[in-house]
N, C-alpha and C positions, 0 to 999 in steps of 0.2 A: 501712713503714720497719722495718728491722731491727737492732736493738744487741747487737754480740757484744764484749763486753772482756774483756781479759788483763790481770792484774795481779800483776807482780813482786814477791813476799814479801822483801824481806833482808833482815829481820831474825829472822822464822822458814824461811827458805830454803825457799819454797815457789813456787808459783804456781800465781793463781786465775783457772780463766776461767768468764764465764756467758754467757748468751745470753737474748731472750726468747721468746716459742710463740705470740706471732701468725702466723698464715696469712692473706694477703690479696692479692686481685687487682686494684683497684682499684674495685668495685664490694661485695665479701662480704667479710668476714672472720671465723676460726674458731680458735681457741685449741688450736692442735696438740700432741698427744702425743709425737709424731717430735721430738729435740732438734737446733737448726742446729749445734750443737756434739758431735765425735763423736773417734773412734778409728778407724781402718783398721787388719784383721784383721793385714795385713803388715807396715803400720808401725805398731809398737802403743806406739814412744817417740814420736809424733806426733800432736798433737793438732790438728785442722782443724774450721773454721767455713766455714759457706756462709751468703752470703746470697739466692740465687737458689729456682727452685724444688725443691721434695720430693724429684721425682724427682732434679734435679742433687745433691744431697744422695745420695740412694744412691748413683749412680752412684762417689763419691767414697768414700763409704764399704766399699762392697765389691767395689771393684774391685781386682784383684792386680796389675795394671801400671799404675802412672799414671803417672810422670814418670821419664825420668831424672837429673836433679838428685837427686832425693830418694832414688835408688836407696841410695844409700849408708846409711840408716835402719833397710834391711830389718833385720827380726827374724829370718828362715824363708827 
């Protein structure tokens, strides 16, 4: 099971997200380094959580075309 929350500051105008670093496949699990929560190089005013696996995780991460919806984000 994976828990990524976001939480809307307004009263300090902030927002907070976390995640937590288990790895598991339903059999092992390993306390990962790699965070489900991250920044893409291109959209770097957007912040994305995955909960699937590592690899789907990179793939999101540095990937320079993901969606068009989101196109409008780019930074570059």
């Amino acid at each position: 099971m994976t828990c990524i929350i976001g939480y809307l500051d307004k009263k300090n105008k902030c927002t907070w997200i976390g995640c937590d670093s288990l790895g598991s496949n339903g059999y092992t699990k390993a306390v990962e380094s790699q965070p489900k929560i991250f920044r893409n190089k291109v959209f770097e005013n957007v912040i994305m959580g995955s909960t699937s696996t590592f690899r789907h995780i990179d793939l999101l991460k540095y990937s320079k075309e993901l969606f068009d919806e989101i196109d409008k984000y780019k930074t570059r």
